[in-house]
C-alpha positions as CSV (number, residue, x, y, z in Angstrom):
1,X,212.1,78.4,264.9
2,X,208.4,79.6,265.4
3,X,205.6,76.8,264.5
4,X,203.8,77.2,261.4
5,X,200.5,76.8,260.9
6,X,198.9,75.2,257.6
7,X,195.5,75.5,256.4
8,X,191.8,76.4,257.8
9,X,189.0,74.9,260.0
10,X,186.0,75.2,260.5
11,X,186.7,74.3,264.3
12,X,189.4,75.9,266.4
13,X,192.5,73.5,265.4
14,X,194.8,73.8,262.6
15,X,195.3,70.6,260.0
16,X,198.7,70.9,260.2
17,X,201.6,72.7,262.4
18,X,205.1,72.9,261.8
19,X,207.5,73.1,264.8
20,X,210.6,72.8,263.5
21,X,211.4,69.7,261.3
22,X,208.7,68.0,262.9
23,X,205.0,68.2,261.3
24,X,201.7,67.7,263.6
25,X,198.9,66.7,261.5
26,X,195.7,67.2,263.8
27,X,192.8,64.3,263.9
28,X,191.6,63.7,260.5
29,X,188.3,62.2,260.4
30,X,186.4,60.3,257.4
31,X,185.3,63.8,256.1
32,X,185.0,64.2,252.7
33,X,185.1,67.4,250.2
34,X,181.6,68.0,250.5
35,X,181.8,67.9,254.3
36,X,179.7,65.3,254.7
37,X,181.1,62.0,256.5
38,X,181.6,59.4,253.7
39,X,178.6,56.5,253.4
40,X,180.3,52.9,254.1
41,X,181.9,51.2,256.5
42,X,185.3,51.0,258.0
43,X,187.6,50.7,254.6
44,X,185.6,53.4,253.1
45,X,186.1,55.5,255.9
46,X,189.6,54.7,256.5
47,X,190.4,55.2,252.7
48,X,188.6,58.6,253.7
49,X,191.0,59.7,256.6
50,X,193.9,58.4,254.7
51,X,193.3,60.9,251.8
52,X,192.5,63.5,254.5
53,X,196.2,63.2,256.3
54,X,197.1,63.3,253.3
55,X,196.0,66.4,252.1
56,X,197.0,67.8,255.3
57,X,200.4,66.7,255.1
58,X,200.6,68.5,251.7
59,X,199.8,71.8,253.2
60,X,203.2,71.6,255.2
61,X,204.7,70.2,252.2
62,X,205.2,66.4,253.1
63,X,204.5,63.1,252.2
64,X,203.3,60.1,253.8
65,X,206.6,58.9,253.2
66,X,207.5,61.2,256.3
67,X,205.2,60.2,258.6
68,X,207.3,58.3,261.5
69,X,204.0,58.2,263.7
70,X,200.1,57.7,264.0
71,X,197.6,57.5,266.0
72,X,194.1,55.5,265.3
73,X,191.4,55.8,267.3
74,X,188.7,52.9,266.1
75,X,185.4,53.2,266.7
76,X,185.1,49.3,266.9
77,X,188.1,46.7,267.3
78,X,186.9,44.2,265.2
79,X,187.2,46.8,262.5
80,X,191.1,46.2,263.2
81,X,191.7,43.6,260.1
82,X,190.4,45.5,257.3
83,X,191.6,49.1,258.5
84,X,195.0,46.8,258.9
85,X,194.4,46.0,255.0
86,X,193.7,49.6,253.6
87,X,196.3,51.0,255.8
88,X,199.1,48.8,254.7
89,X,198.4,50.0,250.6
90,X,199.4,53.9,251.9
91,X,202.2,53.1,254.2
92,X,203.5,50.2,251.6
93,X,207.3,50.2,252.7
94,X,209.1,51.0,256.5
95,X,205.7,51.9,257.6
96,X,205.5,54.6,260.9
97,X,205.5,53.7,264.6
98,X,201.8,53.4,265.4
99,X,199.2,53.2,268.6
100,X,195.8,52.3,267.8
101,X,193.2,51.9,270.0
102,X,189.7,51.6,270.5
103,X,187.5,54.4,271.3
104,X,184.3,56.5,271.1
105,X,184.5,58.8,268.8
106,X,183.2,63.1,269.1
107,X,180.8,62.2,266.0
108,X,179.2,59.1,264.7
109,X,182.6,57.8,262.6
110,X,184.2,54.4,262.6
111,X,188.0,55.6,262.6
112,X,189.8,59.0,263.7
113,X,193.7,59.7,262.3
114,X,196.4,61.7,263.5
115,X,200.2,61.7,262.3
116,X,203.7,63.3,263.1
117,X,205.9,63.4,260.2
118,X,209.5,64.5,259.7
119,X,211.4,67.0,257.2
120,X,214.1,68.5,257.9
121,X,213.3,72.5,256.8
């Protein structure tokens, strides 16, 4: 099956690509509507990405319910606890496999977000 791609950018990437059953969800960042990066710190901006993966996963036509992995890039570790927090109220039950680290970041964010999910087409 050919990959899929979902949705537009104002950079070169997709938000989403299907390939397969699988679903890539590219680097969502604390973005919001207005594209303007959202005022606050860390649990406003990961509330932010959250909504944006999201969103992306929509365009594919999943949930977060099928995401079985992420990535989270942290601008600062000691931002771990409350992203911890925030994250925990959208993954509520068998949450994904996850890698987070801490990183620089392209622009001047707290938190970056990528996900795989899974649905069988």
């Amino acid at each position: 099956m050919p990959k899929q791609c979902f949705g537009t950018s104002h950079v070169p990437l997709s938000p989403a690509v299907r390939a397969g059953d699988f679903v890539y969800v590219s680097g969502q960042v604390p973005v919001g509507s207005d594209g303007l990066v959202v005022k606050g710190g860390i649990a406003e901006q990961a509330e932010q990405v959250l909504s944006n993966v999201t969103a992306a996963l929509a365009l594919a036509g999943c949930t977060m319910d099928d995401v079985v992995k992420t990535t989270v890039w942290l601008e600062d570790a000691r931002d771990f606890g409350t992203f911890n927090t925030v994250y925990a109220r959208h993954f509520p039950k068998d949450p994904p496999a996850r890698t987070t680290v801490e990183s620089r970041l392209m622009i001047d964010i707290k938190i970056e977000v990528e996900a795989v999910a899974y649905r069988p087409v």
